[in-house]
PATOR-296880 format. One record per atom (N, C-alpha, C, CB): atom name; x, y, z. Coordinates in steps of 0.2 Angstrom, whole numbers, plus 5000, padded with zeros to 4 digits. Glycine has a CB too. Example, Ala and Ser with C-alpha at 12.3 -4.5 7.8 and 13.67 -1.06 7.14 Angstrom:
BEGIN
<r><atome>N</atome><x>5066</x><y>4972</y><z>5039</z></r>
<r><atome>CA</atome><x>5062</x><y>4978</y><z>5039</z></r>
<r><atome>C</atome><x>5066</x><y>4984</y><z>5039</z></r>
<r><atome>CB</atome><x>5057</x><y>4978</y><z>5045</z></r>
<r><atome>N</atome><x>5064</x><y>4989</y><z>5035</z></r>
<r><atome>CA</atome><x>5068</x><y>4995</y><z>5036</z></r>
<r><atome>C</atome><x>5064</x><y>5000</y><z>5039</z></r>
<r><atome>CB</atome><x>5070</x><y>4997</y><z>5029</z></r>
END
This chain:
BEGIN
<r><atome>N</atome><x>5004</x><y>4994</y><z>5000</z></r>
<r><atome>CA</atome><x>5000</x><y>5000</y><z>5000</z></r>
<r><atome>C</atome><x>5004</x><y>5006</y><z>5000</z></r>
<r><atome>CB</atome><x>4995</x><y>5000</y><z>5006</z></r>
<r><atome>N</atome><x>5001</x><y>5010</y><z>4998</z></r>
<r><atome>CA</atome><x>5006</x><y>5017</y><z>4995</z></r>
<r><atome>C</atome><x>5006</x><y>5021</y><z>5004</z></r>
<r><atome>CB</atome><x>5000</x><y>5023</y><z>4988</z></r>
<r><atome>N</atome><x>5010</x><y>5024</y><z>5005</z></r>
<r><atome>CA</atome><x>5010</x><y>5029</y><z>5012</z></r>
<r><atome>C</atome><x>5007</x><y>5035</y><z>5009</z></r>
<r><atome>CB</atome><x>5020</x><y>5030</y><z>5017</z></r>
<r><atome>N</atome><x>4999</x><y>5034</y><z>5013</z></r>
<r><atome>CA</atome><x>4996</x><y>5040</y><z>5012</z></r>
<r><atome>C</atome><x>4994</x><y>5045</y><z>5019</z></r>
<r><atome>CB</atome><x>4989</x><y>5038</y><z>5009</z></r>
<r><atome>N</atome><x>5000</x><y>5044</y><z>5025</z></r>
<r><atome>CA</atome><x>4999</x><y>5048</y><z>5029</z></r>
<r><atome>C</atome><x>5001</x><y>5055</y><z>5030</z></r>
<r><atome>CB</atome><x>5000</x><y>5045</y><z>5033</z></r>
<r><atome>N</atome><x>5002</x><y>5058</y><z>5034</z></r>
<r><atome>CA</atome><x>5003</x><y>5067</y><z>5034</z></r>
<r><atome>C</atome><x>5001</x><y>5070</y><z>5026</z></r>
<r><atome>CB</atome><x>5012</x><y>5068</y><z>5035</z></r>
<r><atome>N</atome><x>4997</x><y>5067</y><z>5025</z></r>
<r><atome>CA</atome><x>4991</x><y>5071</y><z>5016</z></r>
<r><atome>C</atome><x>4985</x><y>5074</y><z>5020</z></r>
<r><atome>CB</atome><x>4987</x><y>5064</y><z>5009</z></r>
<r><atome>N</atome><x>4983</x><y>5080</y><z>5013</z></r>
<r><atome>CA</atome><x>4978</x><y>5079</y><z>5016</z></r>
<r><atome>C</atome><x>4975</x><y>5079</y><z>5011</z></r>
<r><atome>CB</atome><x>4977</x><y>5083</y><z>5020</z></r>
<r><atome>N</atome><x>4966</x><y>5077</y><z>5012</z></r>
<r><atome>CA</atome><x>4962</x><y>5076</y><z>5009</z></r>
<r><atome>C</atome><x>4958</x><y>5077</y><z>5009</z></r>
<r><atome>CB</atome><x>4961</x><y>5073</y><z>5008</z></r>
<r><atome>N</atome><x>4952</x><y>5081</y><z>5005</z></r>
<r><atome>CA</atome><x>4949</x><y>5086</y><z>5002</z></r>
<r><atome>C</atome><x>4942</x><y>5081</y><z>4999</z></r>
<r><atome>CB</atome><x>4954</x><y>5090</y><z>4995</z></r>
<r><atome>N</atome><x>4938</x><y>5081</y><z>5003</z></r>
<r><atome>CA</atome><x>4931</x><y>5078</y><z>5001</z></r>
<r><atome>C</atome><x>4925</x><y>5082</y><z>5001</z></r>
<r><atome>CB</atome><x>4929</x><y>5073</y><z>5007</z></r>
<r><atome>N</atome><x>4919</x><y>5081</y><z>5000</z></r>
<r><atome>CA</atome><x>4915</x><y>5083</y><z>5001</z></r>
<r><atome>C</atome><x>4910</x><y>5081</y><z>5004</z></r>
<r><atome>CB</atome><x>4914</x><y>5085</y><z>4997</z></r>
<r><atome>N</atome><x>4906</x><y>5083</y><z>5008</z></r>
<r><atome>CA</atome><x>4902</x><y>5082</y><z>5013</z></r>
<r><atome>C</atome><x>4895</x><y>5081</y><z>5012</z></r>
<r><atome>CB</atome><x>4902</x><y>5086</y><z>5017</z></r>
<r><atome>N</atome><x>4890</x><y>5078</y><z>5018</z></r>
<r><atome>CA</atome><x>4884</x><y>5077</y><z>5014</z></r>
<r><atome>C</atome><x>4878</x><y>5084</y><z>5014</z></r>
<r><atome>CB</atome><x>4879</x><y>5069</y><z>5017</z></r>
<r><atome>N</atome><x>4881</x><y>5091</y><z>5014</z></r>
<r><atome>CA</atome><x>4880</x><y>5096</y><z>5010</z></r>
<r><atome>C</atome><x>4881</x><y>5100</y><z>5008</z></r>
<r><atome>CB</atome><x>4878</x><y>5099</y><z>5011</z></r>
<r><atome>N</atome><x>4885</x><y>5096</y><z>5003</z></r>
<r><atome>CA</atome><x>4891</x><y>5099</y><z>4997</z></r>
<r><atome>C</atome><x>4894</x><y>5104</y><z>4999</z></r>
<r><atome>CB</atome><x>4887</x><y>5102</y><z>4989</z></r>
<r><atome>N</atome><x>4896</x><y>5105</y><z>5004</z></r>
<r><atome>CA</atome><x>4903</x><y>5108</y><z>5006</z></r>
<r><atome>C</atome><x>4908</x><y>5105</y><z>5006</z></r>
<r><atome>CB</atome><x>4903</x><y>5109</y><z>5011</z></r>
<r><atome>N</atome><x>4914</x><y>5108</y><z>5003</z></r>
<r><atome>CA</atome><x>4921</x><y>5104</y><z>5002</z></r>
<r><atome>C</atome><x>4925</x><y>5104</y><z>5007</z></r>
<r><atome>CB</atome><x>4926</x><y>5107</y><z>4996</z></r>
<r><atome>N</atome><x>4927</x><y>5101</y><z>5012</z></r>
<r><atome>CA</atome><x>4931</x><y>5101</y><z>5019</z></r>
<r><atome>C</atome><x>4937</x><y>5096</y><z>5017</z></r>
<r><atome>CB</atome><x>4927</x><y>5098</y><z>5026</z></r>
<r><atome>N</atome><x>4942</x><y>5097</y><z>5022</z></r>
<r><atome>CA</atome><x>4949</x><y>5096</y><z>5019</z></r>
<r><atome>C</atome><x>4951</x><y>5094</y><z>5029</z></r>
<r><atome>CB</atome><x>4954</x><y>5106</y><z>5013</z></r>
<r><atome>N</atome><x>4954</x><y>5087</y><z>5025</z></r>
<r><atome>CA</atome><x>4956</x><y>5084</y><z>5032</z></r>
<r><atome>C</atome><x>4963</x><y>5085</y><z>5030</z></r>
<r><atome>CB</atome><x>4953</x><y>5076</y><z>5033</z></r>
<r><atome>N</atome><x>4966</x><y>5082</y><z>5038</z></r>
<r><atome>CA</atome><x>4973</x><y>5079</y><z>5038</z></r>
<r><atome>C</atome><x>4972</x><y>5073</y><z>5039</z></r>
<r><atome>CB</atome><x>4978</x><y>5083</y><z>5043</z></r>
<r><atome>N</atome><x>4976</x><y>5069</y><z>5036</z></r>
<r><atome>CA</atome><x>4976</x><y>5060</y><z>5037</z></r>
<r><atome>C</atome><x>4984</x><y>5060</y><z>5043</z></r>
<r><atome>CB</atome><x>4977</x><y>5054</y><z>5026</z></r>
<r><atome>N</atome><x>4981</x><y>5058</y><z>5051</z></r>
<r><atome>CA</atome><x>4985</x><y>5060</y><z>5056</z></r>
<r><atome>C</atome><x>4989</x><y>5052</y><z>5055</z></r>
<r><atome>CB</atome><x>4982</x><y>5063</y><z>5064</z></r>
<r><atome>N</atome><x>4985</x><y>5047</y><z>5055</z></r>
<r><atome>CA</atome><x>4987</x><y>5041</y><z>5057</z></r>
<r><atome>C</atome><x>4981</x><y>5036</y><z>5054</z></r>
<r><atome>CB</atome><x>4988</x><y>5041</y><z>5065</z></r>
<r><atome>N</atome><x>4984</x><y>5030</y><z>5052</z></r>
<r><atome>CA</atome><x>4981</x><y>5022</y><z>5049</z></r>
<r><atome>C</atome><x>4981</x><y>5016</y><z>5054</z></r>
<r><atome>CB</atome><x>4985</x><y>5020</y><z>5043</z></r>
<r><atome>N</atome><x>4975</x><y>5015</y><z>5057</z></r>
<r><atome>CA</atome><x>4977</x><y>5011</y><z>5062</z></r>
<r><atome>C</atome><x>4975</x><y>5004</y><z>5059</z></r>
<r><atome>CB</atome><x>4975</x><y>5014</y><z>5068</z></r>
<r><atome>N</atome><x>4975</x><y>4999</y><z>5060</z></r>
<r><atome>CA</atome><x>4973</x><y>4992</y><z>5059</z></r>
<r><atome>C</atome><x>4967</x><y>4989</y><z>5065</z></r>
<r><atome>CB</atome><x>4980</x><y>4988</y><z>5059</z></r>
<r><atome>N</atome><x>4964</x><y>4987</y><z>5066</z></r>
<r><atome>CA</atome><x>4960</x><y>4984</y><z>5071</z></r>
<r><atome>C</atome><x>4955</x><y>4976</y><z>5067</z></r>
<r><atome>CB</atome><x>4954</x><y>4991</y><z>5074</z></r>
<r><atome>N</atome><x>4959</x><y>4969</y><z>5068</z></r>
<r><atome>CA</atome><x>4953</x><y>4965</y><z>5066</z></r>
<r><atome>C</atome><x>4955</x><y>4963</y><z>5059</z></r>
<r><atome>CB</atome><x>4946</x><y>4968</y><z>5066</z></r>
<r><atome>N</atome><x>4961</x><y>4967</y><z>5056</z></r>
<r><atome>CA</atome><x>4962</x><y>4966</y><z>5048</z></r>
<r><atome>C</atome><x>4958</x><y>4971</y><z>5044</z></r>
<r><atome>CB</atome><x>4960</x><y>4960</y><z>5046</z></r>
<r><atome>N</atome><x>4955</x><y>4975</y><z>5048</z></r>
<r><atome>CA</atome><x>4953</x><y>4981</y><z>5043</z></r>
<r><atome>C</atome><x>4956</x><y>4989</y><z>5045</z></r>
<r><atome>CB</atome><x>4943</x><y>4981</y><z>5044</z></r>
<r><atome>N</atome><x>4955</x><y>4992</y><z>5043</z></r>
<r><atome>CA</atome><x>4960</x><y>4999</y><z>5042</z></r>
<r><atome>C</atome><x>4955</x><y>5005</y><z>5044</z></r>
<r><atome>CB</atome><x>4964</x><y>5000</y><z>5033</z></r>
<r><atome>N</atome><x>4959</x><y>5010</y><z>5048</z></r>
<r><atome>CA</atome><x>4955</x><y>5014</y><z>5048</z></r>
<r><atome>C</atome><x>4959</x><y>5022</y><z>5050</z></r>
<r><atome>CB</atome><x>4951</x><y>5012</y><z>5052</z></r>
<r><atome>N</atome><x>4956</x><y>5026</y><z>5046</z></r>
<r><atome>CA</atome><x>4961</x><y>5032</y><z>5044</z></r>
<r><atome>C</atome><x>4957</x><y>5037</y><z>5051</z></r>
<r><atome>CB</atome><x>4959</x><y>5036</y><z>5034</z></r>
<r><atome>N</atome><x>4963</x><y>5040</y><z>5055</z></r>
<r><atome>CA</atome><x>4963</x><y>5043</y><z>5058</z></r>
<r><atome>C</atome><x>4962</x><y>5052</y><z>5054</z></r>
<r><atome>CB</atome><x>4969</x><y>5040</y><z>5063</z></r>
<r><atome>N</atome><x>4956</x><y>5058</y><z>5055</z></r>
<r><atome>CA</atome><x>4956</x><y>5061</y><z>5049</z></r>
<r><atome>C</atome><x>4955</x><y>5069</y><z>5056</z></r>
<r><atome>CB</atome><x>4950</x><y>5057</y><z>5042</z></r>
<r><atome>N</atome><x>4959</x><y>5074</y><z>5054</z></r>
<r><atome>CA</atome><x>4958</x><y>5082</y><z>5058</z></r>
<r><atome>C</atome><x>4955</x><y>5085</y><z>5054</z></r>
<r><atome>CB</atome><x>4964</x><y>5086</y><z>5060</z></r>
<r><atome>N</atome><x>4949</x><y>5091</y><z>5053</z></r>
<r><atome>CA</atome><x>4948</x><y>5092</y><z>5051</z></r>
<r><atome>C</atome><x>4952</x><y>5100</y><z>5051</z></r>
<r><atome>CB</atome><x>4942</x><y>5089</y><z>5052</z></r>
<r><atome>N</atome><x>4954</x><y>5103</y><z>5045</z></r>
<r><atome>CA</atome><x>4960</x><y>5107</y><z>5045</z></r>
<r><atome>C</atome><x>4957</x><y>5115</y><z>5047</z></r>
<r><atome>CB</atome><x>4963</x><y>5107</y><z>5037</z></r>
<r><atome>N</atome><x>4952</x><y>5115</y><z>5045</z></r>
<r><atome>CA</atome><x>4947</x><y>5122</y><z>5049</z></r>
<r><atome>C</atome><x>4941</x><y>5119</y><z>5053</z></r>
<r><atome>CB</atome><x>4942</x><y>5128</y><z>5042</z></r>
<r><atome>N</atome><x>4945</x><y>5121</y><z>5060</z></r>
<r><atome>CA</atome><x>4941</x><y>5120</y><z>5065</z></r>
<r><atome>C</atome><x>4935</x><y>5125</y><z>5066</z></r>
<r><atome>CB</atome><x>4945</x><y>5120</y><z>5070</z></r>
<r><atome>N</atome><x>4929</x><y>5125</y><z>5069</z></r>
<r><atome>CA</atome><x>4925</x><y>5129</y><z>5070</z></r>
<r><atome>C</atome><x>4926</x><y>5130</y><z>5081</z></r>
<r><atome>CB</atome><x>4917</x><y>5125</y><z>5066</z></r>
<r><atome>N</atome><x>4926</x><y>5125</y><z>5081</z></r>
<r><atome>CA</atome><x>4931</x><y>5126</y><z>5087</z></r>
<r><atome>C</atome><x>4938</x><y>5126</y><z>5089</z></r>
<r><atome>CB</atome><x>4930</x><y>5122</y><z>5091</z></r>
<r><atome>N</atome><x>4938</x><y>5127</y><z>5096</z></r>
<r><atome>CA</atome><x>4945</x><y>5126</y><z>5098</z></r>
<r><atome>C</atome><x>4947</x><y>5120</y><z>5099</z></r>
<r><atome>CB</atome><x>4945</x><y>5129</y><z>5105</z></r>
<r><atome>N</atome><x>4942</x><y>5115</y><z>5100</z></r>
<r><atome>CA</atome><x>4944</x><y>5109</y><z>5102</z></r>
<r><atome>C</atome><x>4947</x><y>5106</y><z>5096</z></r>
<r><atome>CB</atome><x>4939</x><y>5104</y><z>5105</z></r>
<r><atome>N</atome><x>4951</x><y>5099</y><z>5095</z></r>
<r><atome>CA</atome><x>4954</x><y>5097</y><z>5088</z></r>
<r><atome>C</atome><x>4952</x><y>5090</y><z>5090</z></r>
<r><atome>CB</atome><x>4962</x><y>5098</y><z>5086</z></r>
<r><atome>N</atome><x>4944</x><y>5088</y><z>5085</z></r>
<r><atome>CA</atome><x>4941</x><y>5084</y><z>5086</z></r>
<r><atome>C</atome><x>4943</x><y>5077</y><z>5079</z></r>
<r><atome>CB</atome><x>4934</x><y>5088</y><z>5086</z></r>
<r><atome>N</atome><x>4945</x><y>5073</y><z>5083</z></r>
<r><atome>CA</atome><x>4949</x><y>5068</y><z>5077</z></r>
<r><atome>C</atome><x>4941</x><y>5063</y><z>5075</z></r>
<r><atome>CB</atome><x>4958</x><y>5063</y><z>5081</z></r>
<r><atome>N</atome><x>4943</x><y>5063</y><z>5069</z></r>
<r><atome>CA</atome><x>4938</x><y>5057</y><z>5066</z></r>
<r><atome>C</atome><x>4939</x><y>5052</y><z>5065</z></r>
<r><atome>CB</atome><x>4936</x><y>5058</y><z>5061</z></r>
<r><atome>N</atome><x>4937</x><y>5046</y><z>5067</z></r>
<r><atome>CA</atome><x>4938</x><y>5040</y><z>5064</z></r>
<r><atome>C</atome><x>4933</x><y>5039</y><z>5059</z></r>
<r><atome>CB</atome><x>4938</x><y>5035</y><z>5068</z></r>
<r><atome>N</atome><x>4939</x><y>5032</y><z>5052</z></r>
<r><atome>CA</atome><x>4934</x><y>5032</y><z>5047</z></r>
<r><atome>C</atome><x>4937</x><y>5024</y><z>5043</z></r>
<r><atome>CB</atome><x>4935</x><y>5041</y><z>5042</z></r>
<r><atome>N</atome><x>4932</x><y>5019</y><z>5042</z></r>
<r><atome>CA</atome><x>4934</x><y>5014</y><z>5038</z></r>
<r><atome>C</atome><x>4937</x><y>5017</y><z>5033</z></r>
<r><atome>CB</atome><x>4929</x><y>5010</y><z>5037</z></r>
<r><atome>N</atome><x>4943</x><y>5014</y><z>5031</z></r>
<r><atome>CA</atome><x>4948</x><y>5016</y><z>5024</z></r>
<r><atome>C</atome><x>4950</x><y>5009</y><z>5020</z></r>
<r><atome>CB</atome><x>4957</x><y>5018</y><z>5027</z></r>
<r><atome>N</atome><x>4946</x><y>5011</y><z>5014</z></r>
<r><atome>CA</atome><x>4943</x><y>5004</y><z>5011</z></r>
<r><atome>C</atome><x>4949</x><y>5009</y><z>5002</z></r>
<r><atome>CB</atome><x>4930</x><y>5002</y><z>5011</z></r>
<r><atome>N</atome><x>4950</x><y>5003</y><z>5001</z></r>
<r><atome>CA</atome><x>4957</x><y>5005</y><z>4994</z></r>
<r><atome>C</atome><x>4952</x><y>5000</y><z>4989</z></r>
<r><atome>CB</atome><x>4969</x><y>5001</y><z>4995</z></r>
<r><atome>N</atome><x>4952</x><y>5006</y><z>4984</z></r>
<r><atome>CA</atome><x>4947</x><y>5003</y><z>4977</z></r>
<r><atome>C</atome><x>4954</x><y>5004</y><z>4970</z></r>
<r><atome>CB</atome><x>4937</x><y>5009</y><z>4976</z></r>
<r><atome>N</atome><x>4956</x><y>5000</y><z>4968</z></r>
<r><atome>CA</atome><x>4963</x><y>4999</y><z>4964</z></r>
<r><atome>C</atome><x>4967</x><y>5004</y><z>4968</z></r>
<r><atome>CB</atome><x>4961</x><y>5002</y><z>4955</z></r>
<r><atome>N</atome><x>4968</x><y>5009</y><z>4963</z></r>
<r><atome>CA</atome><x>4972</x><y>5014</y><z>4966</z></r>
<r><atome>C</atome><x>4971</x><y>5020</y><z>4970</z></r>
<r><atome>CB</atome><x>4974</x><y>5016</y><z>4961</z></r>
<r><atome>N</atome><x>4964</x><y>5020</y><z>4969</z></r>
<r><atome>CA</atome><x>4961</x><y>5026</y><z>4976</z></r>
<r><atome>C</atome><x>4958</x><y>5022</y><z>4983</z></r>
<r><atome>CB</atome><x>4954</x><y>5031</y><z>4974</z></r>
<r><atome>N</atome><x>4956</x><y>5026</y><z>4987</z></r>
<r><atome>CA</atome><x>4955</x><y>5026</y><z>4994</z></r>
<r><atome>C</atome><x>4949</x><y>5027</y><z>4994</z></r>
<r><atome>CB</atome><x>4959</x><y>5029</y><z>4998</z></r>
<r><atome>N</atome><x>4944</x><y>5025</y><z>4999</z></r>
<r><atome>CA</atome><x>4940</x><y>5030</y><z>5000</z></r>
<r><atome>C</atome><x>4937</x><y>5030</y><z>5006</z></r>
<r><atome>CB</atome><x>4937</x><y>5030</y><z>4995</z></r>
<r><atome>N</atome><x>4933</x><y>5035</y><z>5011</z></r>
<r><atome>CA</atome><x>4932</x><y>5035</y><z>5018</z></r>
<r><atome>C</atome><x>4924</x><y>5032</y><z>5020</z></r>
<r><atome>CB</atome><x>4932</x><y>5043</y><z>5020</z></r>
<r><atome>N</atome><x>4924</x><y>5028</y><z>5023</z></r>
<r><atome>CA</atome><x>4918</x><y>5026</y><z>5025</z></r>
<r><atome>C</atome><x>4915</x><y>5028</y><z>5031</z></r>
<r><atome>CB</atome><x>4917</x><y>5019</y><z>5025</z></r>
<r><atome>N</atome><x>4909</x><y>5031</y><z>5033</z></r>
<r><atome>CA</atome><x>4908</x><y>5031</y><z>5041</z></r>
<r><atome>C</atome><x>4908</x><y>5024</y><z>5044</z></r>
<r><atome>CB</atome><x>4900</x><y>5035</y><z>5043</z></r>
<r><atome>N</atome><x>4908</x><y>5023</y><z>5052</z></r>
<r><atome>CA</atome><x>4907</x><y>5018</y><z>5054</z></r>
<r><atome>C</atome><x>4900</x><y>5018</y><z>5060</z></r>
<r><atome>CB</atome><x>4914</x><y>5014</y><z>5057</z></r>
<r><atome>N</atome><x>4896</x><y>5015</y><z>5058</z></r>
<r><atome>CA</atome><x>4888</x><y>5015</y><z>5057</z></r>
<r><atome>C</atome><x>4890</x><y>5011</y><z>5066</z></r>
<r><atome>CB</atome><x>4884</x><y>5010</y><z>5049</z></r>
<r><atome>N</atome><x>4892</x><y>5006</y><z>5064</z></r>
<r><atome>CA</atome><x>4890</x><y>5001</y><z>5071</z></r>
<r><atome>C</atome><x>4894</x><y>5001</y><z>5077</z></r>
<r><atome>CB</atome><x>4889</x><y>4994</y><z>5070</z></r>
<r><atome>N</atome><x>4892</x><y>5000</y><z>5083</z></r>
<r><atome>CA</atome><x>4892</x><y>5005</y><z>5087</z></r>
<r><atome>C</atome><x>4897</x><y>5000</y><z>5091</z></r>
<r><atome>CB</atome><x>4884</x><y>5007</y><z>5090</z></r>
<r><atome>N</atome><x>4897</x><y>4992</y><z>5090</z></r>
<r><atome>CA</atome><x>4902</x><y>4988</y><z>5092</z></r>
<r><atome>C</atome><x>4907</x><y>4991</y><z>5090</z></r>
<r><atome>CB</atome><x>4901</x><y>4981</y><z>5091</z></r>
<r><atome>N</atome><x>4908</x><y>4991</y><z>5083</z></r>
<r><atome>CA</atome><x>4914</x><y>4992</y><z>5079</z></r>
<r><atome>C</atome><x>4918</x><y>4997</y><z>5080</z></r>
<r><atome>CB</atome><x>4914</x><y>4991</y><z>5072</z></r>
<r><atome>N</atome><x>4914</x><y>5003</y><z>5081</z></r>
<r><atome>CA</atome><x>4917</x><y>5009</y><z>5082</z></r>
<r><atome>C</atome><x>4920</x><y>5009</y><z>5089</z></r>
<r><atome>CB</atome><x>4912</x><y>5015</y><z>5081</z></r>
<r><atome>N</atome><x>4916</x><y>5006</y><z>5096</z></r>
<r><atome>CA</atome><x>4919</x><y>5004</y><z>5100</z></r>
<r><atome>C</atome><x>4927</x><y>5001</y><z>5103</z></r>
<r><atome>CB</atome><x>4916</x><y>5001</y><z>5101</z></r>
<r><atome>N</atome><x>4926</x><y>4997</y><z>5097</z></r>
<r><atome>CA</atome><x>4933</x><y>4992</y><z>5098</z></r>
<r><atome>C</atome><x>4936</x><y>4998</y><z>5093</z></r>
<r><atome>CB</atome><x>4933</x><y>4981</y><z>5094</z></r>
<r><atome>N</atome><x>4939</x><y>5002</y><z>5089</z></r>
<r><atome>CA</atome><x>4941</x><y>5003</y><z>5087</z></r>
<r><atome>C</atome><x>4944</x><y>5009</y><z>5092</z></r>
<r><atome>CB</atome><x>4938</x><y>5004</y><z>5081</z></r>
<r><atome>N</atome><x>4940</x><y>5015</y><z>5094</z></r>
<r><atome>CA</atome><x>4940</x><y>5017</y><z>5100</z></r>
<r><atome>C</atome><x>4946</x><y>5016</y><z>5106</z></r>
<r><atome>CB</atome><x>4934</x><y>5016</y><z>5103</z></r>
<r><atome>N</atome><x>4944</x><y>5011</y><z>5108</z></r>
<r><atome>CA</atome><x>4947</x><y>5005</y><z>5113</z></r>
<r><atome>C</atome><x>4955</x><y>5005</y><z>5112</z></r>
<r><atome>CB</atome><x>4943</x><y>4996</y><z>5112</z></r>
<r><atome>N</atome><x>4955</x><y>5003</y><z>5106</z></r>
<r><atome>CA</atome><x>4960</x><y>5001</y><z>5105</z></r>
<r><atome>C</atome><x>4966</x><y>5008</y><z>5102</z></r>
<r><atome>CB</atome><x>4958</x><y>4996</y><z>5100</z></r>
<r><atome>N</atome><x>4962</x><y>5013</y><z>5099</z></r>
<r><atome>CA</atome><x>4966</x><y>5019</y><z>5099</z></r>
<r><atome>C</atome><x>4969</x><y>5023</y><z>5107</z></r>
<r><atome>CB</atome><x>4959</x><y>5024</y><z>5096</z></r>
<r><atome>N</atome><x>4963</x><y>5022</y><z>5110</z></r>
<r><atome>CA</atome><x>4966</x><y>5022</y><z>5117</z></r>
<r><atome>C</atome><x>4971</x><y>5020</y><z>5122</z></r>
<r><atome>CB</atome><x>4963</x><y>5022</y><z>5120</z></r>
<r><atome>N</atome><x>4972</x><y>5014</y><z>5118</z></r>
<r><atome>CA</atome><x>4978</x><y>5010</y><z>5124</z></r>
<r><atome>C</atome><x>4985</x><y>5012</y><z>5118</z></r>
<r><atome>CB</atome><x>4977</x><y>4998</y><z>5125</z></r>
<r><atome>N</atome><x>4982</x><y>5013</y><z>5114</z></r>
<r><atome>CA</atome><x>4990</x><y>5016</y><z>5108</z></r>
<r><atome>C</atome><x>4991</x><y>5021</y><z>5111</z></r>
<r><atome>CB</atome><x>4990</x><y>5018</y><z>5099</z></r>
<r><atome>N</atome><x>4987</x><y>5029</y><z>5114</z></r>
<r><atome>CA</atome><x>4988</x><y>5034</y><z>5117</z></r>
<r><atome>C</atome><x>4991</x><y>5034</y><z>5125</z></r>
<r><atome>CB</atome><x>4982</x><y>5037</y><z>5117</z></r>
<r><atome>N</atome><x>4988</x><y>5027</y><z>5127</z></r>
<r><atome>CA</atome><x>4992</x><y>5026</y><z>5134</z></r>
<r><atome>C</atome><x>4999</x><y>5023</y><z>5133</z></r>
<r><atome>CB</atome><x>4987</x><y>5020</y><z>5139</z></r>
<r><atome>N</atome><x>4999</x><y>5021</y><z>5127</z></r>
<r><atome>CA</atome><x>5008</x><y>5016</y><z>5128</z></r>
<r><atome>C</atome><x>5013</x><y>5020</y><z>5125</z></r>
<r><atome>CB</atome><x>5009</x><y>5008</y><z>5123</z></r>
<r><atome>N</atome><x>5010</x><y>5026</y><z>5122</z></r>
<r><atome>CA</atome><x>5013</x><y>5034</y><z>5119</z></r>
<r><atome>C</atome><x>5013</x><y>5038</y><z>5128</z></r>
<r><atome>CB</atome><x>5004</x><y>5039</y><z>5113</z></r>
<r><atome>N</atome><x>5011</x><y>5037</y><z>5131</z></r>
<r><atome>CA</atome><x>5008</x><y>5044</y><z>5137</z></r>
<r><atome>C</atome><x>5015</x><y>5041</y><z>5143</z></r>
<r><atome>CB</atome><x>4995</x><y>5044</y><z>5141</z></r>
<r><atome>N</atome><x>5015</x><y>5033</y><z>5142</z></r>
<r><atome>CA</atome><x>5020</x><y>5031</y><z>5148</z></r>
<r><atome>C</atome><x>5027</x><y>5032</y><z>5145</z></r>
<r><atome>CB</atome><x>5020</x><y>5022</y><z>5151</z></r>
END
């Protein structure tokens, strides 16, 4: 797979507004991939990171929401013990 991290990437939203992520980090969970995504203009202060299924179609990529609520959990979960083994 091609290294598509520190890019950013320029989607559109579901009211046709063009927003433009940073891709921070790709994490794996279960054999499936998931793009860690900032959004580059904040409306806040806070810097709210997105998780997003990262599914590769030939040569592009492309972002999925994750709908269920187990999955996003374990995905979560596991983002967090990578921020704890970062923090010791």
């Amino acid at each position: 797979m091609a290294d598509i991290k520190d890019q950013l990437i320029e989607t559109v939203d579901e009211n046709g507004n063009k927003v433009t992520f940073e891709l921070l980090d790709i994490v794996s969970v279960d054999d499936i991939e998931y793009a860690l995504l900032l959004p580059r203009e904040q409306e806040n202060e806070e810097d709210e990171v997105l998780v997003m299924r990262l599914k590769k179609q030939g040569e592009d990529y492309s972002f999925e929401a994750i709908e269920d609520d187990e999955e996003f959990n374990k995905v979560a979960q596991y983002i967090e013990e990578l921020e704890d083994e970062i923090d010791e």
